[in-house]
VOGU-380613 format. One line per 2 residues: number of its first residue (from 1); for each residue x, y, z of C-alpha. Coordinates in steps of 0.5 Angstrom, whole numbers, plus 500, padded with zeros to 3 digits. Last residue first. Layout:
<pts>
NUM) X/Y/Z ~ ...
</pts>
This chain:
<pts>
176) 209/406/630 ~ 207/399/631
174) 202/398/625 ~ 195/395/627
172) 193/386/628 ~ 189/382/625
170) 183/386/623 ~ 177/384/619
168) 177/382/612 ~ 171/379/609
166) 173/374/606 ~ 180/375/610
164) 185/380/611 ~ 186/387/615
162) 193/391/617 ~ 190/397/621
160) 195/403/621 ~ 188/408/620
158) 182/404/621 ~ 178/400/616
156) 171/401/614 ~ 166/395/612
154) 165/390/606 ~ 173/389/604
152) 174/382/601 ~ 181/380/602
150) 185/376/597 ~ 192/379/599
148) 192/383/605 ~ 190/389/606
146) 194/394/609 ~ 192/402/612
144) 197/408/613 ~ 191/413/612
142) 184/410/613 ~ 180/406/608
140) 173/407/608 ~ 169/403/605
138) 160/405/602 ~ 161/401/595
136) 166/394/596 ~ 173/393/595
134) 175/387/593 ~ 182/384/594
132) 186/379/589 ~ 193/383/590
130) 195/387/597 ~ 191/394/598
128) 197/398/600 ~ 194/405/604
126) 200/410/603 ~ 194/415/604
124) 187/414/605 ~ 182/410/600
122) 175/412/600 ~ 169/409/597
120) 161/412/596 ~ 155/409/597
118) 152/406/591 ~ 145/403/590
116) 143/401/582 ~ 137/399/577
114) 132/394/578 ~ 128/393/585
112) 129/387/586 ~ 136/385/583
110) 138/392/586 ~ 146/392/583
108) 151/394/587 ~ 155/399/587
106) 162/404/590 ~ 166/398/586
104) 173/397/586 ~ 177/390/584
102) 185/389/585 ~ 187/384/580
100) 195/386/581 ~ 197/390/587
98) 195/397/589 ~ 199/401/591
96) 198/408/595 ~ 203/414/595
94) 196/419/596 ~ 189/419/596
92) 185/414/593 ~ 178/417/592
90) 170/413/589 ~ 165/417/588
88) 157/415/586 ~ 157/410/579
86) 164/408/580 ~ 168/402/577
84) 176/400/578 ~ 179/395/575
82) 186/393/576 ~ 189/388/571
80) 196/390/573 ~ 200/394/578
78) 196/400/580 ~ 201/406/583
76) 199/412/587 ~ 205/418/587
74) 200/423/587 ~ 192/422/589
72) 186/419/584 ~ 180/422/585
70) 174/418/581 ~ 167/423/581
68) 160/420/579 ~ 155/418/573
66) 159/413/569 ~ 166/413/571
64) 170/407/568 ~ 179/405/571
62) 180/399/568 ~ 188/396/568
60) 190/392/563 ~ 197/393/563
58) 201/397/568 ~ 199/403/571
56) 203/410/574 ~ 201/416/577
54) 206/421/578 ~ 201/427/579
52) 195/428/580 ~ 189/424/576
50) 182/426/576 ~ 176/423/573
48) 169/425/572 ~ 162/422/570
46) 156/427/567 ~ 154/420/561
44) 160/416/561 ~ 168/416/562
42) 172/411/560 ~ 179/410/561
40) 182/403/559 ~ 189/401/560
38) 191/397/555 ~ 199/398/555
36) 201/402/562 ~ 199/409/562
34) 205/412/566 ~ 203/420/567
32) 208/425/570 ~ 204/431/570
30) 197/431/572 ~ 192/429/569
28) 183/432/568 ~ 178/427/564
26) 171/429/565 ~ 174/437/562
24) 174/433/555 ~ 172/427/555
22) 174/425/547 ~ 180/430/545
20) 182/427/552 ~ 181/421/551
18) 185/421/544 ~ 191/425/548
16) 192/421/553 ~ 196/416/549
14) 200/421/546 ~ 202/424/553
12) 204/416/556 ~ 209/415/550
10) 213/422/553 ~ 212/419/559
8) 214/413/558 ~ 221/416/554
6) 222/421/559 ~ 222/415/564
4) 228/411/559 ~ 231/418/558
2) 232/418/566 ~ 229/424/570
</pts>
């Protein structure tokens, strides 16, 4: 490994230190952490987060678990200004990229009744969700799947599907 990713991991160890002093055991790392500056990690009432080896973000990124359980695989990457919000469970499995101003959220607000309803979200692997796209409660993503930029995803994606548009459907599947 180079010094100069020696030196942002070593940075990205102190950063982690306050969150973990202050989450404890909800906050569970791997080795080969890269926080970028101004990412956010918070984790309220019984909520948990893990985070497996080689993960890298960029600036500004969220990631917030309130009562639930955020999985995050080996080998993913955020680009900047992602914002991922759990209440039930929400997984990405490994070698993922999600680009810049990606929003993931396992819930709605009940505006009749009060309160929430959340569904779980789960991400597969070498999945790459393009820049701008929303992912809403209750979506599965297959294995090997790409959302274009701007998408809106209400409904499942299967595996090798490249999928786009509000909300996002099937343009066509990966050859091979």
């Amino acid at each position: 490994m180079g010094l100069v990713k020696r030196i942002k991991y070593t940075i990205s160890a102190i950063k982690l230190i306050p969150y973990k002093i202050l989450y404890g055991n909800r906050l569970n790392t791997g080795k080969q952490i890269n926080l970028g500056s101004k990412t956010k990690i918070v984790v309220t009432k019984c909520g948990k987060i893990e985070i497996a080896n080689d993960f890298e973000s960029k600036r500004f990124c969220y990631l917030s678990v309130q009562s639930g359980c955020m999985i995050i695989g080996q080998h993913c990457f955020m680009n900047q200004n992602v914002s991922v919000t759990c209440l039930k469970q929400i997984e990405i499995g490994v070698n993922c990229i999600i680009a810049n101003n990606v929003v993931m959220v396992d819930h709605d607000h009940d505006t009749v009744n009060g309160g929430f309803v959340s569904a779980p979200i789960k991400i597969g692997d070498n999945v790459w969700i393009g820049a701008n796209s929303v992912i809403l409660k209750g979506v599965t993503i297959g294995n090997n799947a790409i959302i274009a930029a701007g998408s809106i995803v209400t409904k499942d994606v299967p595996a090798n599907a490249i999928v786009g548009g509000c909300p996002a459907k099937v343009i066509r599947y990966k050859e091979g």
